[in-house]
mmCIF file as Biopython writes it, N, C-alpha, C and O atoms, coordinates in Angstrom:
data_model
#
loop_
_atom_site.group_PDB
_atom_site.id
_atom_site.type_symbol
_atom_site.label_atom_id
_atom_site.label_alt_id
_atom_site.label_comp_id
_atom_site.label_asym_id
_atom_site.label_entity_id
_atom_site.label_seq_id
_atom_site.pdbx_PDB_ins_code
_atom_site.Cartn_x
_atom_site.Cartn_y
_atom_site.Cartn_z
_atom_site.occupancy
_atom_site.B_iso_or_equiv
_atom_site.auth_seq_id
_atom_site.auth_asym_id
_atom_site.pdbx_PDB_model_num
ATOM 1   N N  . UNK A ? 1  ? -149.265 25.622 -126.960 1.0 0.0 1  A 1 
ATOM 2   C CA . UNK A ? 1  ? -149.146 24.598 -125.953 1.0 0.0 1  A 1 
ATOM 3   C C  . UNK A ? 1  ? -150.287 24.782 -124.954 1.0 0.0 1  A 1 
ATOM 4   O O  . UNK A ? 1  ? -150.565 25.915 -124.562 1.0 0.0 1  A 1 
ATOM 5   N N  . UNK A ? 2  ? -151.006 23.632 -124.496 1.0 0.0 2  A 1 
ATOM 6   C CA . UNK A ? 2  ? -152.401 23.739 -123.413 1.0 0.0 2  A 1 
ATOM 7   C C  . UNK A ? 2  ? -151.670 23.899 -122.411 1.0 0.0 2  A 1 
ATOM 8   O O  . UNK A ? 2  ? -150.476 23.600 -122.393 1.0 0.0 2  A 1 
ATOM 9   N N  . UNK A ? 3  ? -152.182 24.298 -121.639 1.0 0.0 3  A 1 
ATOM 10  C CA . UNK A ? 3  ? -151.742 24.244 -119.857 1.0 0.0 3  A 1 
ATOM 11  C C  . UNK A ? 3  ? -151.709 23.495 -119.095 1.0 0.0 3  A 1 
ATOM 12  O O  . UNK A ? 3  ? -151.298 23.645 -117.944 1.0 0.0 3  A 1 
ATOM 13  N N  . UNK A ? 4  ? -152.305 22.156 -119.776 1.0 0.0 4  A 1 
ATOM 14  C CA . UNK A ? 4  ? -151.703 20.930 -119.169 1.0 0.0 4  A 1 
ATOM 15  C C  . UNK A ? 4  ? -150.745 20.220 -119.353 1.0 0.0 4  A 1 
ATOM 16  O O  . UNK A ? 4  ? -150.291 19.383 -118.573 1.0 0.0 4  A 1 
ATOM 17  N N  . UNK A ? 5  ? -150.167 20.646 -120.952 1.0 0.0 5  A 1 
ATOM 18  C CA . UNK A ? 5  ? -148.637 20.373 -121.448 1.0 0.0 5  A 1 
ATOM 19  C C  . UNK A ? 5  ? -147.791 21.361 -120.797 1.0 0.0 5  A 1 
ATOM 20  O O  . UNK A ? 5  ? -146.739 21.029 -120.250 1.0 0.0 5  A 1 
ATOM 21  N N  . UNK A ? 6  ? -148.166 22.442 -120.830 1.0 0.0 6  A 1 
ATOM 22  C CA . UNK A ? 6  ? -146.786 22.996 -120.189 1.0 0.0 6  A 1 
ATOM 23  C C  . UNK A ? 6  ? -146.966 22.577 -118.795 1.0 0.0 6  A 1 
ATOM 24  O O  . UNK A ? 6  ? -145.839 22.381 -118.341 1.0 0.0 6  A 1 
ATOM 25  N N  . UNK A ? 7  ? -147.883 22.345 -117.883 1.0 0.0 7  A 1 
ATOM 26  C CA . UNK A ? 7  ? -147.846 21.576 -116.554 1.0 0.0 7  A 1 
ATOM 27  C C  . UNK A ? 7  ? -147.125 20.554 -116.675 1.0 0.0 7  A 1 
ATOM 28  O O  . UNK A ? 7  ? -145.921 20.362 -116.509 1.0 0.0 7  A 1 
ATOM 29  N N  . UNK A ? 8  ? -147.988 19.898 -116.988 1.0 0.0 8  A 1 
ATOM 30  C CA . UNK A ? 8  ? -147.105 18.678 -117.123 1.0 0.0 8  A 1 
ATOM 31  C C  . UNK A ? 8  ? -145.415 18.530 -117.519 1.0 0.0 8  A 1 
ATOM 32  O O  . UNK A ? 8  ? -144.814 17.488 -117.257 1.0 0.0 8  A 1 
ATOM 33  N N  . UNK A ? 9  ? -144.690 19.787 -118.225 1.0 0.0 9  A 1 
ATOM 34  C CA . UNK A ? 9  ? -143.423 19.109 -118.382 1.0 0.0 9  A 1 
ATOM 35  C C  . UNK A ? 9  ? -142.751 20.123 -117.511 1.0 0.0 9  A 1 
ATOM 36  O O  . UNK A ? 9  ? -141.557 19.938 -117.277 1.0 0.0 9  A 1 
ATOM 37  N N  . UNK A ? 10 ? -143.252 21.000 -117.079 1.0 0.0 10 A 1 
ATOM 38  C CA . UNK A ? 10 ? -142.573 21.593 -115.578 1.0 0.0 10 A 1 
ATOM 39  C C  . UNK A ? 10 ? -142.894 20.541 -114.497 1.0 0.0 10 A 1 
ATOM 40  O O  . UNK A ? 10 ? -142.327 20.606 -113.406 1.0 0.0 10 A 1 
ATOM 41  N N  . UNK A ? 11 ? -143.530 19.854 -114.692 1.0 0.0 11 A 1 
ATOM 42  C CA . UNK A ? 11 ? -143.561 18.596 -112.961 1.0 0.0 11 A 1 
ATOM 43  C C  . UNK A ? 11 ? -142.621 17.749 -113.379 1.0 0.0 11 A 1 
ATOM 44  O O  . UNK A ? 11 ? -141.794 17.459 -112.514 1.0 0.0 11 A 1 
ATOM 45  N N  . UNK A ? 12 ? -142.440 17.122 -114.721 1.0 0.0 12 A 1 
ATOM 46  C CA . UNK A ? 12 ? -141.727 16.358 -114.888 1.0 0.0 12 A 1 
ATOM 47  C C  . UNK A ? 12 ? -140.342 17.124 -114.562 1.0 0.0 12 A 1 
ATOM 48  O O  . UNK A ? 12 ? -139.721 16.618 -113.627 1.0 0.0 12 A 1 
ATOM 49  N N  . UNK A ? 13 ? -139.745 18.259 -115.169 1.0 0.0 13 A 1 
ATOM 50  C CA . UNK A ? 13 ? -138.527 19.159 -114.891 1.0 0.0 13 A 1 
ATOM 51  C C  . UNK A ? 13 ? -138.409 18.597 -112.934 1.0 0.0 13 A 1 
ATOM 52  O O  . UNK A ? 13 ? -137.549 17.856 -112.456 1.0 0.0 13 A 1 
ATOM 53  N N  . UNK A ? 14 ? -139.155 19.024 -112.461 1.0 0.0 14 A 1 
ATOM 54  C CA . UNK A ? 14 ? -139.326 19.066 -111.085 1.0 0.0 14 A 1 
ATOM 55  C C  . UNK A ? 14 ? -138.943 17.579 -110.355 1.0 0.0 14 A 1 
ATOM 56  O O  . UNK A ? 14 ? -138.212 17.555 -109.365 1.0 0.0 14 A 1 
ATOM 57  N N  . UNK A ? 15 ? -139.368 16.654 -110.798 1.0 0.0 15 A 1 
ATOM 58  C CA . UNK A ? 15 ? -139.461 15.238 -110.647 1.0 0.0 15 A 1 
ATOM 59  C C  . UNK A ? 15 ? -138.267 14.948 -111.051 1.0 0.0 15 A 1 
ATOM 60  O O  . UNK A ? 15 ? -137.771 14.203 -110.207 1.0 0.0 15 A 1 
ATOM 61  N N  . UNK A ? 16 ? -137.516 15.153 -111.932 1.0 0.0 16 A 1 
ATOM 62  C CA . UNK A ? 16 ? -135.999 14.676 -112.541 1.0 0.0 16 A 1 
ATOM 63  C C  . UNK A ? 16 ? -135.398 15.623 -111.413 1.0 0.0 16 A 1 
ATOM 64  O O  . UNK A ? 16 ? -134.855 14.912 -110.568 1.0 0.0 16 A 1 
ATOM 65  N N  . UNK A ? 17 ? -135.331 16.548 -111.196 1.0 0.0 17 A 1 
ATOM 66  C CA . UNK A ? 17 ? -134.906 17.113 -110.276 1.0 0.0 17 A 1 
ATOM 67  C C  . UNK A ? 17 ? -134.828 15.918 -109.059 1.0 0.0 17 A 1 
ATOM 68  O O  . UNK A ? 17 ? -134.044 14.982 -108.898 1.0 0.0 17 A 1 
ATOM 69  N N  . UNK A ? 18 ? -135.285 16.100 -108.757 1.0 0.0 18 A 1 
ATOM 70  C CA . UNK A ? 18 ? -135.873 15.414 -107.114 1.0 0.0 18 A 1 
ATOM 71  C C  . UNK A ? 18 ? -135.634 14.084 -107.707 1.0 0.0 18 A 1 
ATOM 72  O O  . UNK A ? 18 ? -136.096 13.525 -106.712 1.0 0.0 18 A 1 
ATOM 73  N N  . UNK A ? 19 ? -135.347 13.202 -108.386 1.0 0.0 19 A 1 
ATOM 74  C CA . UNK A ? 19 ? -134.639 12.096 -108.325 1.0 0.0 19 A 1 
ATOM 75  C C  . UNK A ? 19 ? -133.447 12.015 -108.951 1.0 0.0 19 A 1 
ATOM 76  O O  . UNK A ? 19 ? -133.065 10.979 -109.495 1.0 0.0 19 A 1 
ATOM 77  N N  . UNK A ? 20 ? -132.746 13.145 -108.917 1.0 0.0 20 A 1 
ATOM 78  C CA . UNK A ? 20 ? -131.627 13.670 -109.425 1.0 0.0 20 A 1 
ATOM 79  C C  . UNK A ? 20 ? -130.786 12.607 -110.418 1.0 0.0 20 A 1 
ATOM 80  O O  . UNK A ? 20 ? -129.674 12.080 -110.395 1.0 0.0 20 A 1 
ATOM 81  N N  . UNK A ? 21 ? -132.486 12.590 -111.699 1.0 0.0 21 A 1 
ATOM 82  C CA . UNK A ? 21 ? -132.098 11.885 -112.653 1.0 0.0 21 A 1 
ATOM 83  C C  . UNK A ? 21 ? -131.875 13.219 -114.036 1.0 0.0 21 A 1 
ATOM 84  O O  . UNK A ? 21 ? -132.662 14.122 -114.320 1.0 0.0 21 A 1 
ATOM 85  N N  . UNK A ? 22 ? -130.248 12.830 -114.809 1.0 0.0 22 A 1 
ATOM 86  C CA . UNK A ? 22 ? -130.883 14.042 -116.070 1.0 0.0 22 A 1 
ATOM 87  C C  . UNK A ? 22 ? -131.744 13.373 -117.313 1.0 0.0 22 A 1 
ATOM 88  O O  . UNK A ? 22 ? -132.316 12.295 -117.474 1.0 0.0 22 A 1 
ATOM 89  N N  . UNK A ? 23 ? -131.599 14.240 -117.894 1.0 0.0 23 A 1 
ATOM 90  C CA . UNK A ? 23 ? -132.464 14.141 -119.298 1.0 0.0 23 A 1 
ATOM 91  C C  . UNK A ? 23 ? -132.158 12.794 -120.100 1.0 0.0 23 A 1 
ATOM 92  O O  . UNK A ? 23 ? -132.945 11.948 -120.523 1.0 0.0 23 A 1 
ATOM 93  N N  . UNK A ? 24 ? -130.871 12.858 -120.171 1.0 0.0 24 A 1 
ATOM 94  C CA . UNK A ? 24 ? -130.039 11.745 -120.694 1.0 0.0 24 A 1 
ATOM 95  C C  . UNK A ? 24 ? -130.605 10.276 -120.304 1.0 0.0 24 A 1 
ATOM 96  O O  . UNK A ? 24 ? -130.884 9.333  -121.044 1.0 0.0 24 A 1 
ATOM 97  N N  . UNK A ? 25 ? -130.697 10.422 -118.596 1.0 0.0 25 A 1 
ATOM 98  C CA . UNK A ? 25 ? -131.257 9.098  -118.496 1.0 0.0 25 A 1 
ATOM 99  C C  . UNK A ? 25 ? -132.694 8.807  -118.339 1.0 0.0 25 A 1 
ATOM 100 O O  . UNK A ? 25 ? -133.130 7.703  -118.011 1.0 0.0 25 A 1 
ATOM 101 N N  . UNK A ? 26 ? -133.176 9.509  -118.508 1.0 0.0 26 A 1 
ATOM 102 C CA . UNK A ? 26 ? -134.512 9.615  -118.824 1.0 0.0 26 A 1 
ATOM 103 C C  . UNK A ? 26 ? -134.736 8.896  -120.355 1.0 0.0 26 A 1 
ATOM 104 O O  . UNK A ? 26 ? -135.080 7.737  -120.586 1.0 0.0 26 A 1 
ATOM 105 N N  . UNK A ? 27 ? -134.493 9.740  -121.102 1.0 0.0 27 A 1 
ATOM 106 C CA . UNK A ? 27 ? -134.419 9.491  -122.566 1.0 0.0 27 A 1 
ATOM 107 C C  . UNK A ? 27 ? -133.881 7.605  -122.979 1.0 0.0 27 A 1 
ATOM 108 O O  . UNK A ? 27 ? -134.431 6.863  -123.792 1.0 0.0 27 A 1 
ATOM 109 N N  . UNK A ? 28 ? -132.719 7.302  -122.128 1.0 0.0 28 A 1 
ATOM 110 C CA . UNK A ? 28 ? -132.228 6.273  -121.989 1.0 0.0 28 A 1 
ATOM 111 C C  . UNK A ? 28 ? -133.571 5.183  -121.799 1.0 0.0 28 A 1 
ATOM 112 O O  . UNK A ? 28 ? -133.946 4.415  -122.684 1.0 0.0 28 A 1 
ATOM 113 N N  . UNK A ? 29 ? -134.244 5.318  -120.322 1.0 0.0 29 A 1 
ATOM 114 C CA . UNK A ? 29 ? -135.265 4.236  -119.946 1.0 0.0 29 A 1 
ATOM 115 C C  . UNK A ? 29 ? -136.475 4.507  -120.722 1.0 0.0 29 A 1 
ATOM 116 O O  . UNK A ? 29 ? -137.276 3.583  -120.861 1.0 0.0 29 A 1 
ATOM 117 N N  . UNK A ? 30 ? -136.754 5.812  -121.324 1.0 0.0 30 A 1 
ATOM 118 C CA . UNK A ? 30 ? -138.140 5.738  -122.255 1.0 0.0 30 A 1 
ATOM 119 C C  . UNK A ? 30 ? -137.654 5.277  -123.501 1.0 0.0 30 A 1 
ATOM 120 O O  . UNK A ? 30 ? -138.518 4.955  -124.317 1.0 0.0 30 A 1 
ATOM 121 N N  . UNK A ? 31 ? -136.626 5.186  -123.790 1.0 0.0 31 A 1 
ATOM 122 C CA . UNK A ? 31 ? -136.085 4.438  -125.330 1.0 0.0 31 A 1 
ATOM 123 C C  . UNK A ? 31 ? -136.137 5.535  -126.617 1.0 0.0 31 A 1 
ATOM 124 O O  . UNK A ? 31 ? -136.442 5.212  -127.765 1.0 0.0 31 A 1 
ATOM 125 N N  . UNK A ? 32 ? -135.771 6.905  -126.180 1.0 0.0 32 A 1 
ATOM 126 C CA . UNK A ? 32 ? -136.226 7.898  -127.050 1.0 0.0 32 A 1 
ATOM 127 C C  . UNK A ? 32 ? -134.722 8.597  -126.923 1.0 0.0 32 A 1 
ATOM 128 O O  . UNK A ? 32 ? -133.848 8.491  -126.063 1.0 0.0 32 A 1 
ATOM 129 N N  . UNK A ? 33 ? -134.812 9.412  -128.249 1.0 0.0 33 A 1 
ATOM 130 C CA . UNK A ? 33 ? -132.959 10.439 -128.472 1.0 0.0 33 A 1 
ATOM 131 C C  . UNK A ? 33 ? -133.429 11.281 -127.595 1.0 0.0 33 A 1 
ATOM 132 O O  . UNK A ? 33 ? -134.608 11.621 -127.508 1.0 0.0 33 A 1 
ATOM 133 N N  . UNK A ? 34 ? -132.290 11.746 -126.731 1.0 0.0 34 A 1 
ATOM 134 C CA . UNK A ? 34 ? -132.422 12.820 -125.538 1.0 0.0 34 A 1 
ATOM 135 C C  . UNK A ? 34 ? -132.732 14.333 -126.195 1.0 0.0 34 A 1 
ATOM 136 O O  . UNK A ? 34 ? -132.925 15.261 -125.409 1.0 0.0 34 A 1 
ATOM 137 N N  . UNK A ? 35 ? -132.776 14.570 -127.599 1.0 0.0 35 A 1 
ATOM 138 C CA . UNK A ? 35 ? -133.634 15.938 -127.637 1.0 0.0 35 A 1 
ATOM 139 C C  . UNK A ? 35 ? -134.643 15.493 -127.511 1.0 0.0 35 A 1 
ATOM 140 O O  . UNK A ? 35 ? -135.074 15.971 -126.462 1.0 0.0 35 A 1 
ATOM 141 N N  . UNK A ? 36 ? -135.499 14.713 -128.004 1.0 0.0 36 A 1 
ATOM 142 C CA . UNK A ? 36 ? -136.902 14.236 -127.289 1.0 0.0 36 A 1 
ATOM 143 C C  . UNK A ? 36 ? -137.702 14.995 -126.257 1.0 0.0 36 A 1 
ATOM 144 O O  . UNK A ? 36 ? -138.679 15.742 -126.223 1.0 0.0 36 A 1 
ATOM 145 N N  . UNK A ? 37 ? -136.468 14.231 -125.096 1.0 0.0 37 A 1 
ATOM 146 C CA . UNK A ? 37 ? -136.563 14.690 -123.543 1.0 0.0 37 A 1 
ATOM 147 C C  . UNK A ? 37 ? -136.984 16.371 -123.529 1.0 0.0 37 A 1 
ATOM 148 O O  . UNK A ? 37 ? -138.044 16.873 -123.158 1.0 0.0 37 A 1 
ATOM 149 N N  . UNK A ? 38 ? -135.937 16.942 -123.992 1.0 0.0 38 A 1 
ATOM 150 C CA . UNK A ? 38 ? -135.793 18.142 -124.461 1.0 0.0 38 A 1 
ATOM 151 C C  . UNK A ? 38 ? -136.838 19.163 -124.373 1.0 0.0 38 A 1 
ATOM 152 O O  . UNK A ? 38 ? -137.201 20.091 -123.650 1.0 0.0 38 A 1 
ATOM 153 N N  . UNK A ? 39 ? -137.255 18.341 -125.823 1.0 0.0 39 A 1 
ATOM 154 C CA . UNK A ? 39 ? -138.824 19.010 -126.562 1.0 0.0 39 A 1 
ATOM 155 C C  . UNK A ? 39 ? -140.119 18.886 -125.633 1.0 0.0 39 A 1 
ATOM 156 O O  . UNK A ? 39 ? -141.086 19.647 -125.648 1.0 0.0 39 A 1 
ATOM 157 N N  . UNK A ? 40 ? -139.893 17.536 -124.658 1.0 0.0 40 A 1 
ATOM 158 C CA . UNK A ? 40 ? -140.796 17.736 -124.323 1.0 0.0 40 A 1 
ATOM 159 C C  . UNK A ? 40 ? -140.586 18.638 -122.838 1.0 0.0 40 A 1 
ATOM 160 O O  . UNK A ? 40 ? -141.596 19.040 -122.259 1.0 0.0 40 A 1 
ATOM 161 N N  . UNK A ? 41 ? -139.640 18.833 -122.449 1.0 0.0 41 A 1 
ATOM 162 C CA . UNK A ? 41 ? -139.475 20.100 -121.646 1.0 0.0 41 A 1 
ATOM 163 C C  . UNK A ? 41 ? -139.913 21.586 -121.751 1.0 0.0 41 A 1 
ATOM 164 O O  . UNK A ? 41 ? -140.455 22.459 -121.073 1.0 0.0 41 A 1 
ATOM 165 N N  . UNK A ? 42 ? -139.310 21.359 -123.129 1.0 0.0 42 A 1 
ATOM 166 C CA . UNK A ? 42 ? -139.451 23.088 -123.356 1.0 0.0 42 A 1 
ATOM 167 C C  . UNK A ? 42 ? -140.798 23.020 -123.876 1.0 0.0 42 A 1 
ATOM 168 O O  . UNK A ? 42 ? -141.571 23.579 -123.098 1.0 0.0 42 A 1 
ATOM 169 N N  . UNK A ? 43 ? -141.313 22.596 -124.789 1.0 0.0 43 A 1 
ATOM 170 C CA . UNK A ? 43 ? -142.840 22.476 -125.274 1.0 0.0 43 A 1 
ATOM 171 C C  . UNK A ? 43 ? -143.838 21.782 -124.478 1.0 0.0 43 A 1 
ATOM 172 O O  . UNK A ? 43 ? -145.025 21.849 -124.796 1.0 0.0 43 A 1 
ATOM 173 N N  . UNK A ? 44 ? -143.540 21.278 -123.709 1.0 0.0 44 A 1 
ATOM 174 C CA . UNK A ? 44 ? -144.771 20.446 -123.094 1.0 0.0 44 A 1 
ATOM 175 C C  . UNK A ? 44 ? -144.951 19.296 -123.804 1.0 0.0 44 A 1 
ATOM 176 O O  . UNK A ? 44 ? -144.311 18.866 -124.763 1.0 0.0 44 A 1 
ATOM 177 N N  . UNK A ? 45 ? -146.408 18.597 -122.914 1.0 0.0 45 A 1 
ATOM 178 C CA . UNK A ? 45 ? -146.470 17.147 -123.217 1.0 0.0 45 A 1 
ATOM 179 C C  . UNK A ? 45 ? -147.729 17.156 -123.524 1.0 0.0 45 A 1 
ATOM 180 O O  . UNK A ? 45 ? -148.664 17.737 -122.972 1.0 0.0 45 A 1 
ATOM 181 N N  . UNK A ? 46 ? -147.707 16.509 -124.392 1.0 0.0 46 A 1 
ATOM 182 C CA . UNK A ? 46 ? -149.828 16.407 -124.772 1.0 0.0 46 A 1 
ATOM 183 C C  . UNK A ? 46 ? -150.533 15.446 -125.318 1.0 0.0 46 A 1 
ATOM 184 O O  . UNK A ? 46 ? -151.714 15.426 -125.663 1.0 0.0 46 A 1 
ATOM 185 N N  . UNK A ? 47 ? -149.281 14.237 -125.391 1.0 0.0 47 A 1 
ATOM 186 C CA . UNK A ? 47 ? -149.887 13.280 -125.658 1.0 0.0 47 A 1 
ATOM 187 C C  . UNK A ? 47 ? -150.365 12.537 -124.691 1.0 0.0 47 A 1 
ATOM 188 O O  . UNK A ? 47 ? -149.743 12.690 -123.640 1.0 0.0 47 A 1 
ATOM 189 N N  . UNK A ? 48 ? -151.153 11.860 -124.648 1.0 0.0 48 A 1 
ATOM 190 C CA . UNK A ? 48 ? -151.313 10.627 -122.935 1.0 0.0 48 A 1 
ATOM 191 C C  . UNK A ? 48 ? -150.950 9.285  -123.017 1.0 0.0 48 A 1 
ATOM 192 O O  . UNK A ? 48 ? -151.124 8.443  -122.136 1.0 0.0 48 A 1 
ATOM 193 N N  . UNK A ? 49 ? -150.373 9.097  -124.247 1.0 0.0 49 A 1 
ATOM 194 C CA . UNK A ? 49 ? -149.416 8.098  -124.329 1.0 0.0 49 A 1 
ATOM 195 C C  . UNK A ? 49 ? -148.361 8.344  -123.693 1.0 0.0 49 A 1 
ATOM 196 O O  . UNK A ? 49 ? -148.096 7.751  -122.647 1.0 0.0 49 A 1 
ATOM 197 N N  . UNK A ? 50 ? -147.517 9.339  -124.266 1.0 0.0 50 A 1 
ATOM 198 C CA . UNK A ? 50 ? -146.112 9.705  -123.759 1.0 0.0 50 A 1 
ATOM 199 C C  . UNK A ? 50 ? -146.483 9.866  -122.594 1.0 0.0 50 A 1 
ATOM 200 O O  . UNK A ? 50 ? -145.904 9.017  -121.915 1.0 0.0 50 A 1 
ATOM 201 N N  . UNK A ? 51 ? -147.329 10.673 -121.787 1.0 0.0 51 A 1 
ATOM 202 C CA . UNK A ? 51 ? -147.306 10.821 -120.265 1.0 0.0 51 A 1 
ATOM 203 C C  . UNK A ? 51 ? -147.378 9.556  -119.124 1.0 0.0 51 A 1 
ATOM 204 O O  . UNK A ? 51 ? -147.068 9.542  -117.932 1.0 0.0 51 A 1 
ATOM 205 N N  . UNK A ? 52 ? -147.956 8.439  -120.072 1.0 0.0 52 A 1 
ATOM 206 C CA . UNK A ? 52 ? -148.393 7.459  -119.471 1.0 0.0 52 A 1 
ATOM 207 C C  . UNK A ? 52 ? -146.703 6.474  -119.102 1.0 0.0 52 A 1 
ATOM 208 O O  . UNK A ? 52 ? -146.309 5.938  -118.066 1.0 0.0 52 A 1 
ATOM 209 N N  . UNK A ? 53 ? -146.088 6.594  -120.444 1.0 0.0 53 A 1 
ATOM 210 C CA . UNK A ? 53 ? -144.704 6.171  -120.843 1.0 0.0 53 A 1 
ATOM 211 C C  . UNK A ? 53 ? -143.610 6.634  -120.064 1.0 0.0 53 A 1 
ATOM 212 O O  . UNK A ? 53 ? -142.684 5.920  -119.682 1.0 0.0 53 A 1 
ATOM 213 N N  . UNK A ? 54 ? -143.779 8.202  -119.774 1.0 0.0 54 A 1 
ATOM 214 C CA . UNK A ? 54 ? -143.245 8.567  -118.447 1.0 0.0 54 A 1 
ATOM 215 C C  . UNK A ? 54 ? -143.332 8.244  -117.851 1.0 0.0 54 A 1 
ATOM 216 O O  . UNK A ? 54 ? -142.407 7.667  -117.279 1.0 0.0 54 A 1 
ATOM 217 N N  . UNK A ? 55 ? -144.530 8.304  -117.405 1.0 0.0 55 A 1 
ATOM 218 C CA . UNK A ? 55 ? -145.289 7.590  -115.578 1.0 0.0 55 A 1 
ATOM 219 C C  . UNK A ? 55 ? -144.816 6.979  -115.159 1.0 0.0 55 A 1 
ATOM 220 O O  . UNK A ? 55 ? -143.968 7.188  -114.292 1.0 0.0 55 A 1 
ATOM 221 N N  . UNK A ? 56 ? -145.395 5.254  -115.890 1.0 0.0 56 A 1 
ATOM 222 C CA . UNK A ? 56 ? -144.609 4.094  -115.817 1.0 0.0 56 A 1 
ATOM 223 C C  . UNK A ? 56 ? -143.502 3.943  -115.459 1.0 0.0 56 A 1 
ATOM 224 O O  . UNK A ? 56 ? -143.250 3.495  -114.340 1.0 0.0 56 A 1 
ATOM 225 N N  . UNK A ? 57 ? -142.336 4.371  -116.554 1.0 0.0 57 A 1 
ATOM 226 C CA . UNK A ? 57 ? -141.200 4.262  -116.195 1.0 0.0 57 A 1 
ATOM 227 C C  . UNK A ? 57 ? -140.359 4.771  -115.117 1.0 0.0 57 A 1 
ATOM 228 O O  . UNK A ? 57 ? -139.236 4.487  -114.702 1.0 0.0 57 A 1 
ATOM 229 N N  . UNK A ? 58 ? -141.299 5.649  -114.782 1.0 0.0 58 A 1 
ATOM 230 C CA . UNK A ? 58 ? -140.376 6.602  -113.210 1.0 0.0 58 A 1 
ATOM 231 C C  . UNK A ? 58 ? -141.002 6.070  -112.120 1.0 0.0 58 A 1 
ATOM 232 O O  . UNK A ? 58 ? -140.559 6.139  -110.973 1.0 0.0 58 A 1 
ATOM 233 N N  . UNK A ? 59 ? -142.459 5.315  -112.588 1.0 0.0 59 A 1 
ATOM 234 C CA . UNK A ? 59 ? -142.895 4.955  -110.928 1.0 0.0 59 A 1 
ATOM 235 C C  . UNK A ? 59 ? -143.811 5.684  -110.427 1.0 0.0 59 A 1 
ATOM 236 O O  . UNK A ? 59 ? -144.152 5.392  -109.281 1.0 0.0 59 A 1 
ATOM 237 N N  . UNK A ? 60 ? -144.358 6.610  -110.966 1.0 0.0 60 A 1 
ATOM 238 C CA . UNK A ? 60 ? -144.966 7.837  -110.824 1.0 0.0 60 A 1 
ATOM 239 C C  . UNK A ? 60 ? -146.573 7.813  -111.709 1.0 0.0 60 A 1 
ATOM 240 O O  . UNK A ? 60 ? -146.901 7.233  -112.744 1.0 0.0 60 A 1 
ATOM 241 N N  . UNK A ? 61 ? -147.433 8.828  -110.660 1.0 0.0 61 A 1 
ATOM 242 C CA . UNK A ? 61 ? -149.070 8.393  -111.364 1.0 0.0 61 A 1 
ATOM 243 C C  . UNK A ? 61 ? -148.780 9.452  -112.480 1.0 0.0 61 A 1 
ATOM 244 O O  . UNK A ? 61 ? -147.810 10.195 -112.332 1.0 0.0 61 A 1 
ATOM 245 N N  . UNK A ? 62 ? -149.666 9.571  -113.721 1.0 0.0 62 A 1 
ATOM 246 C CA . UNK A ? 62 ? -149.860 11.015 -114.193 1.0 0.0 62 A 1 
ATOM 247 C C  . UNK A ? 62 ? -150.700 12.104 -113.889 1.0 0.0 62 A 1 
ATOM 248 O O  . UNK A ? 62 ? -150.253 13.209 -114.198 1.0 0.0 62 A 1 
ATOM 249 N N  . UNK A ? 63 ? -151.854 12.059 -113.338 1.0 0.0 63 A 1 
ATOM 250 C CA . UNK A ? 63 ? -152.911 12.915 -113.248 1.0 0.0 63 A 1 
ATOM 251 C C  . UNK A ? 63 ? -152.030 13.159 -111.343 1.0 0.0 63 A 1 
ATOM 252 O O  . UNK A ? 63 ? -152.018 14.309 -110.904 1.0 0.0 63 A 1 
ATOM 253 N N  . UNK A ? 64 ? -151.553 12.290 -110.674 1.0 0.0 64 A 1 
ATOM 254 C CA . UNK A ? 64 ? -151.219 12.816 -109.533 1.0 0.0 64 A 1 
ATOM 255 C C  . UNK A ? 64 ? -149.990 13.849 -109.563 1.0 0.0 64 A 1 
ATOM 256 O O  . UNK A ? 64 ? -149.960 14.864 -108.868 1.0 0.0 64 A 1 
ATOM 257 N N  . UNK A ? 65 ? -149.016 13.475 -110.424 1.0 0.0 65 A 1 
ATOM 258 C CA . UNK A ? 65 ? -147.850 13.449 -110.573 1.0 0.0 65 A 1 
ATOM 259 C C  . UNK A ? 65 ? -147.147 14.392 -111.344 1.0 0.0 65 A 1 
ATOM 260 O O  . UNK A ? 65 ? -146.456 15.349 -110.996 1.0 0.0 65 A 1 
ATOM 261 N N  . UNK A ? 66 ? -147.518 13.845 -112.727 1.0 0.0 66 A 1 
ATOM 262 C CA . UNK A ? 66 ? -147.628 15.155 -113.566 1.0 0.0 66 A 1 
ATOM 263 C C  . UNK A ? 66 ? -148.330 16.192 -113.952 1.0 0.0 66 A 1 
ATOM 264 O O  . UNK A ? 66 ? -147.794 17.272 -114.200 1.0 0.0 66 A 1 
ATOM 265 N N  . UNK A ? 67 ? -149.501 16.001 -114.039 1.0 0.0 67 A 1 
ATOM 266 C CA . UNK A ? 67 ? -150.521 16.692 -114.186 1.0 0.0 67 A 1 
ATOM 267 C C  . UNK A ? 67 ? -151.196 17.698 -113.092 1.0 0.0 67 A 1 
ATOM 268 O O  . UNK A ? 67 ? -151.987 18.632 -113.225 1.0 0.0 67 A 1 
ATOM 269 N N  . UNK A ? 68 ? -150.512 17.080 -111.875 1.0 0.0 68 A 1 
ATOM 270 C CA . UNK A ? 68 ? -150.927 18.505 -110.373 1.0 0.0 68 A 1 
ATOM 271 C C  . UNK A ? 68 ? -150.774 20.009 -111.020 1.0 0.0 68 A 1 
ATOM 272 O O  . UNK A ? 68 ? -149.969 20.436 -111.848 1.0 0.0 68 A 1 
ATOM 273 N N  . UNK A ? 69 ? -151.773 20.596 -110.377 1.0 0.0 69 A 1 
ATOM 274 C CA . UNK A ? 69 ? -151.052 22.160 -110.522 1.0 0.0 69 A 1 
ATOM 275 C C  . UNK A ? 69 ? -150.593 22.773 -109.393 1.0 0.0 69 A 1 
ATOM 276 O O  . UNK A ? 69 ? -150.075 23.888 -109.463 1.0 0.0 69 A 1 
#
């Protein structure tokens, strides 16, 4: 996993936090099965599609958002 995938899905962890949304509904508004969510927790994110797909849907930039270190 790069260090911008595992960044990236610890901000996202962080961000569901703080909009004290779970996985479940996450998975729900990206249109994906909640291990999905999951995988991309525990493994990180590395596509920039999917990050973008996140983004979007939460409202949120990626390079600001997820991608901070």
């Amino acid at each position: 996993m790069s260090e911008l995938a595992k960044k990236a899905s610890e901000n996202l962890r962080n961000i569901l936090i703080q909009k004290g949304m779970t996985q479940e509904e996450l998975a729900n508004i990206i249109e994906v099965d909640p291990r999905t969510v999951r995988r991309y927790l525990k493994n990180g994110i590395d596509k920039l599609s999917t990050l973008e797909i996140i983004a979007e849907s939460l409202k949120i930039e990626v390079v600001k958002d997820l991608l901070k270190k």
